[in-house]
C-alpha angles and dihedrals in degrees: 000000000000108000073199090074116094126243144212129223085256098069102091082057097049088061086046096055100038105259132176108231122215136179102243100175114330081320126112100224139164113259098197130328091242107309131036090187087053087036083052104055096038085077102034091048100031121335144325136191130213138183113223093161077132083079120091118239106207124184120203123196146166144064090309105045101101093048090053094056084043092067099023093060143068084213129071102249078196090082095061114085123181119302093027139083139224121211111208149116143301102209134187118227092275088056095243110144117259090180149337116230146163109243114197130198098206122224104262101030096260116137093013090216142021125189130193116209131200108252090242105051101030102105086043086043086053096059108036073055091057092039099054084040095054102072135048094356115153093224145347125313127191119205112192121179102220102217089156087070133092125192127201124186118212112188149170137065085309098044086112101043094052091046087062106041080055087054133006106206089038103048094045082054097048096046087068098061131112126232106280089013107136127196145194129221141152097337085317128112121187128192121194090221145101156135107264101076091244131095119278148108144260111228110199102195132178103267090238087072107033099099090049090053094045081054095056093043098046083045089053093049130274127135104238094232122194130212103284101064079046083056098054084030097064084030084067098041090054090243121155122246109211106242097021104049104011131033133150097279096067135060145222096253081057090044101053085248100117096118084067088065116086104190096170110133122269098059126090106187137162108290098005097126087046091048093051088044082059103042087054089051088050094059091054085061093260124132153036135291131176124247148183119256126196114200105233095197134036116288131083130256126230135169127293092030110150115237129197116207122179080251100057129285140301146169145251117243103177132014148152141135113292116230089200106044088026088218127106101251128172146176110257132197106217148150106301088224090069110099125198125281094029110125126249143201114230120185093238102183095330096319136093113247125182111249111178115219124241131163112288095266121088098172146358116189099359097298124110119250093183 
C-alpha cells in the first residue's frame, strides 16, 4: 500500500490486532479485524470501538462564531444550548449539501463551538468555512483545524458500562448524559453521539492518549470494529454516507433531511431562497426524495443501481446485506410522489428484481422498523 496514505496514531495497534487496511480517503485504515459479521453484532449485541481519527476536529471561536454556523447551517445553531449538540448541513448557495456534520457547544463556553467533518471533505469544508466568514460578519471568528486531536467511537447497549469500567469519574459522568448531550474533563470531551443507530459515545482525546485509551477500552470490554461493519451499521440506521448518499448537488429536502432545515423567518443562511424554491416545487408533486428499499428476492443490493418505480425512475445510492435484518436493504434516490410500501423494480446484474419501499431507516437499537 501507498507510503503516500495518512495515518492515525492508532496505526501501530490496528497491525497488532490483525487488521485489514484499506485506503478511505487518502487514510490507511482497518477494514474489519477479521470479521466485519462478528465486528457488526458486537455493537449491536454488547460494544464496539472505532478509530475515526480520520475525522477533523475544528474549533470555532470568537465573537462571530455563532453568526458563521448561522449562516453556514441548515440547522439553527440557536437550539443548541451548552452541553448539547446539533446534527445538520453545510449547504452552497444552491442548497446542495457540502457536507453533513455534529456541532457542539462544549460545557464551560471554551471553545464556543466544536465541529466534527467528514475525512473526505474536511480541507474543502475549511475553506467554504473561511469563505462564508470572510464577509458581513458582526465580529471576529477563529477557525482552528484541531490535528492534535484523536477521536474514538465506542458504541452499542454496553457503551456505558464499558466507559466506565475504562474509567470510573468519566464514565459516571458520561452515563448521564442525554442524546446529543456533550461534556469536558480533564483534557477530555464526550459526545453521546454516533453513526451506528445504538447508544455510545464519541471520545475526542489528545493524540498523545489516545492508544492508551484504545487499550483501556478494548481491556474493559469493547470489539475494535473497522469500517466495514461502520459502513452496514449506518446503512441500517438510515443514516447518510457523504459521497455515496449526500454531495454538494442535492439537498436535504432530496436527502430526507428536511427536518434538519429550519426555514422560519430571521435567518438568512446559505441556500435558504433555493431551498424555498424547492420546497415550493415539492408541493406541486416534483422532486426526489430518498427511500428505503428491502430486496424481495435473493441477491444483494449496491449504489448506483437503477430503480424503476410506477412514478419514473430513480437510483440507489447506498446498499448491502444487512446482518441484522439478514435481507439485502439500501438507500434509494427516487420520485417524491412513491410512498412506502409501493413495489419497485431494481436492475439487479443485469435483471429486474422486486424491492419494496420503506422509510430510510432499517434499525435502531438492535430492533426492525421495516
Amino acid at each position: 500500500m501507498s507510503q503516500s496514505l495518512r495515518r492515525t496514531a492508532l496505526y501501530p495497534d490496528h497491525l497488532a490486532a490483525g487488521a485489514r487496511l484499506v485506503d478511505f480517503g487518502g487514510w490507511e485504515m482497518p477494514l474489519h479485524y477479521g470479521s466485519q459479521i462478528e465486528e457488526h453484532h458486537a455493537v449491536r449485541r454488547a460494544a464496539g470501538l472505532f478509530d475515526v481519527s480520520h475525522m477533523r476536529v475544528v474549533d470555532l471561536s470568537g465573537p462571530g462564531s455563532r453568526d458563521l454556523l448561522r449562516r453556514l447551517l441548515s440547522v439553527d445553531v440557536d437550539r443548541c444550548v451548552q452541553g448539547r449538540a446539533v446534527y445538520g448541513c453545510m449547504l452552497n448557495q444552491s442548497g446542495g449539501i457540502v457536507d453533513d456534520l455534529i456541532v457542539y457547544r462544549p460545557t464551560g463556553g471554551e471553545p464556543p463551538f466544536r465541529a466534527v467533518l467528514n475525512a473526505g471533505t474536511a480541507d474543502r469544508d475549511l475553506l467554504w468555512m473561511q469563505h462564508v466568514a470572510q464577509p458581513g460578519l458582526p465580529g471576529e471568528v477563529g477557525i482552528t483545524s484541531r490535528d492534535d486531536l484523536a477521536i474514538l467511537a465506542l458504541q452499542g447497549p454496553q457503551a456505558a458500562v464499558l466507559l466506565q469500567r475504562a474509567d470510573a469519574r468519566l464514565g459516571a459522568a458520561a452515563a448521564e448524559l442525554a442524546p446529543f448531550g456533550c461534556l469536558q474533563a480533564d483534557g477530555i470531551f464526550v459526545g453521546r453521539t454516533g453513526y451506528t443507530g445504538e447508544d455510545g459515545f464519541e471520545i475526542v482525546v489528545p493524540g498523545t492518549q489516545v492508544r492508551d485509551w484504545w487499550r483501556r477500552l478494548r481491556e474493559a470490554g469493547a470489539a475494535a470494529c473497522g469500517l466495514a461493519a461502520r459502513d452496514t451499521l449506518r446503512l441500517e440506521a438510515g443514516m447518510c454516507l457523504y459521497g455515496q448518499d449526500l454531495d454538494d448537488t442535492v439537498t436535504p429536502f432530496e436527502s430526507a433531511l428536511a427536518w434538519t432545515v429550519d426555514l422560519n423567518p430571521g435567518r438568512a443562511f446559505m441556500g435558504r431562497e433555493a431551498l424555498l424554491a424547492q420546497q415550493a416545487q415539492r408541493r406541486a408533486g416534483d422532486g426526489r426524495s430518498l427511500f428505503g428499499l428491502v430486496l424481495l428476492e435473493r441477491g444483494v443490493l449496491r449504489s448506483h443501481m437503477p430503480v424503476m418505480t410506477s412514478h419514473g425512475p430513480g437510483q440507489t445510492t447506498s446498499g448491502s446485506f444487512s446482518p441484522t435484518l439478514q435481507v439485502a436493504i439500501a438507500l434509494a434516490r427516487l420520485p417524491a410522489a412513491v410512498e412506502p410500501e409501493e413495489q419497485v423494480e431494481v436492475q439487479l446484474r443485469g435483471h429486474p428484481a422486486q424491492a419494496r419501499v420503506v422509510r430510510p431507516r432499517f434499525v435502531r437499537r438492535g430492533q426492525s422498523l421495516v
